[in-house]
C-alpha positions as CSV (number, residue, x, y, z in Angstrom):
1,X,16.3,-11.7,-53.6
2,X,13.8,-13.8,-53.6
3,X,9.3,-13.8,-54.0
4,X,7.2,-13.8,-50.6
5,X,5.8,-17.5,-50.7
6,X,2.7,-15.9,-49.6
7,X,2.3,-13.2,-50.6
8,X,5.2,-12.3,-54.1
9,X,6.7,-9.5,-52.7
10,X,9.7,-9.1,-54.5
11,X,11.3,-7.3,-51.8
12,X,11.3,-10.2,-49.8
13,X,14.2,-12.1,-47.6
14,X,14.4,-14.2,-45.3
15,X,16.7,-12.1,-43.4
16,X,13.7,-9.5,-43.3
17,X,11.3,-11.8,-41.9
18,X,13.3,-13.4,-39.7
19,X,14.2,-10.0,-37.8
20,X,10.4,-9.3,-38.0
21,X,9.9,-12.4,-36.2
22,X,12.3,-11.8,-33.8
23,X,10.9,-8.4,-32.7
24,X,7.8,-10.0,-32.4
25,X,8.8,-12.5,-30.2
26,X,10.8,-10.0,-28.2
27,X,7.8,-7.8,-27.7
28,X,5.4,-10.8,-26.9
29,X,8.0,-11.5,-24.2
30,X,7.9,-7.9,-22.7
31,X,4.3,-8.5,-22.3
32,X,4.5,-11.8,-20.4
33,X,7.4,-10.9,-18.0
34,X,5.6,-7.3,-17.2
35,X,2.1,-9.5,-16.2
36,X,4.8,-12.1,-14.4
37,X,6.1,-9.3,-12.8
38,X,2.4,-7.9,-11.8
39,X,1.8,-11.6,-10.9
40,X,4.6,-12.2,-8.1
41,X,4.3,-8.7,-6.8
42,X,0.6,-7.4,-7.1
43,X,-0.1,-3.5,-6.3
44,X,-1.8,-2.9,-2.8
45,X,-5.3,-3.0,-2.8
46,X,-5.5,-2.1,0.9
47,X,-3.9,-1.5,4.2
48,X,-4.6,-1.8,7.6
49,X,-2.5,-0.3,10.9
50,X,-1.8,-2.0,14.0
51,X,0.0,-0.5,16.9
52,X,3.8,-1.8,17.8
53,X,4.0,0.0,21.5
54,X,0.6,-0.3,22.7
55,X,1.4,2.7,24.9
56,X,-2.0,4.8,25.9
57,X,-3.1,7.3,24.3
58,X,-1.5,10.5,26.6
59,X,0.9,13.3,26.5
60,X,4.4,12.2,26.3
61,X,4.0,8.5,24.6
62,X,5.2,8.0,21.1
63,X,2.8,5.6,19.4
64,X,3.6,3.8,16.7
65,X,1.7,1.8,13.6
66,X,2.4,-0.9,11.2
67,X,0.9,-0.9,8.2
68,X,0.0,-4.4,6.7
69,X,-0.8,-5.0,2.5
70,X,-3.4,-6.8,1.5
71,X,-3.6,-9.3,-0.3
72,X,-0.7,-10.6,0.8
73,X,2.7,-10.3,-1.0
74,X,1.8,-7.1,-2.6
75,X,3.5,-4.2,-3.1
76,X,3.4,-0.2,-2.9
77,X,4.0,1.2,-6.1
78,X,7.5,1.9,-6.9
79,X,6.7,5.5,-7.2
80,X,4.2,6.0,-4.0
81,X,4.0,9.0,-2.1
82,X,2.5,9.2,1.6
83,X,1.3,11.2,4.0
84,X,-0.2,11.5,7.2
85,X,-2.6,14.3,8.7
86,X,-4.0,14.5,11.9
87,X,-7.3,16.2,12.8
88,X,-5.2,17.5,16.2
89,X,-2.9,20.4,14.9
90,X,-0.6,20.3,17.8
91,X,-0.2,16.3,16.9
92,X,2.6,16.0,13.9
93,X,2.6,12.4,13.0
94,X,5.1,11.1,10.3
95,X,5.4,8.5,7.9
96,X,9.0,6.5,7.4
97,X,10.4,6.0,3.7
98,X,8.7,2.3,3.2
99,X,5.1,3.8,3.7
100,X,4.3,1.2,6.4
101,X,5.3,3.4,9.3
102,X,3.4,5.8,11.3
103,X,5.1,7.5,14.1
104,X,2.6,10.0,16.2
105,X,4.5,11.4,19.1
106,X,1.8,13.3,21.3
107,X,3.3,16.3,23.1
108,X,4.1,16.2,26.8
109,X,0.9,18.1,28.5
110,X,-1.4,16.5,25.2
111,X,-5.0,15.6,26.2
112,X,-7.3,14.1,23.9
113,X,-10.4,15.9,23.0
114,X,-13.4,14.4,24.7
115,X,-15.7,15.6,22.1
116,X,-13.1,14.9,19.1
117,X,-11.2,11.9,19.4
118,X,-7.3,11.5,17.8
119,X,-7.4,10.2,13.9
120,X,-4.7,10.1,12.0
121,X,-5.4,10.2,8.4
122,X,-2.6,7.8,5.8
123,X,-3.2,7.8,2.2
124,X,-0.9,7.0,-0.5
125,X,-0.3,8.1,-4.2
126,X,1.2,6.8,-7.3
127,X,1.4,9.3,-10.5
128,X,2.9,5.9,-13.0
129,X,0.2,3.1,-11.6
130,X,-3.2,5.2,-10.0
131,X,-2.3,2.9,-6.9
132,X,-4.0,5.2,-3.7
133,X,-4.4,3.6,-0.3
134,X,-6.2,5.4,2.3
135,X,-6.4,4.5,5.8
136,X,-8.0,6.3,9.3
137,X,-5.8,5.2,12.5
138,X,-7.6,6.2,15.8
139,X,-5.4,5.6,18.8
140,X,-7.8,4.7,21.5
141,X,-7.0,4.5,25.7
142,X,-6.4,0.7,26.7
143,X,-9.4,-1.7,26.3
144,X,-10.9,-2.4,29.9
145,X,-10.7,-6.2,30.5
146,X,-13.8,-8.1,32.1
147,X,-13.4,-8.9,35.6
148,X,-16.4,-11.5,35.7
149,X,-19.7,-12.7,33.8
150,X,-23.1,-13.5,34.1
151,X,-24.6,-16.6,32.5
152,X,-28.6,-17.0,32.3
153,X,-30.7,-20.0,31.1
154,X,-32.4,-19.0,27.8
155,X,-34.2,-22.4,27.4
């Protein structure tokens, strides 16, 4: 046994401060690989839905959304849970396991309310990191193209 050089403790080794070294280290390391990790795979911030099947908006179609991250490369939280509501109660949409998604099958006979249109209402949870996403899809008929235009002089 041998005196602290700093400080005299008698109860000094170097075996002693070596392991408290170590654990320091190991702990500092924790740290930097849990921001690394937070780094390459950042929690969702948002998410928006586009439709795959572009199918209109009537009784009998099965429409269905993807869900894109943003930023871009990020993650759900390991421990995310999702739903999906719709303000229709006879319109049961679903949401698959990734979170990304959304399945809304209308029922044959279904007509949209011409005072209330369709919304379907996503939102995620996460009890370990606070993540919550939340995120209004509103299936809408098909766009009606132009068929011609107008130009005027304006000086």
């Amino acid at each position: 046994m041998s005196h602290c050089p700093r400080c005299g403790n008698l109860e000094y080794t170097v075996e002693r401060e070596i392991d408290r070294r170590l654990k320091s280290i190991e702990e500092s390391q924790e740290r930097i690989l849990h921001i690394l990790r937070h780094l390459q795979h950042p929690h969702a911030t948002s998410i928006v839905f586009k439709e795959i099947t572009m199918l209109p908006t009537v009784g009998g179609n099965t429409l269905v959304y993807t869900g894109t991250l943003a930023p871009a490369g990020s993650v759900l939280a390991t421990d995310f849970v999702a739903t999906v509501t719709s303000n229709d109660p006879s319109v049961l949409p679903t949401v698959d396991p990734t979170g990304l998604i959304v399945t809304v099958p209308l029922p044959a006979g279904w007509v949209e309310s011409t005072t209330t249109p369709l919304a379907i209402a996503y939102a995620t949870t996460s009890a370990t990191t606070g993540q919550a996403l939340s995120a209004t899809i509103t299936p809408s008929a098909p766009v009606d193209l132009a068929t011609s235009i107008v130009f005027n002089q304006t000086t």
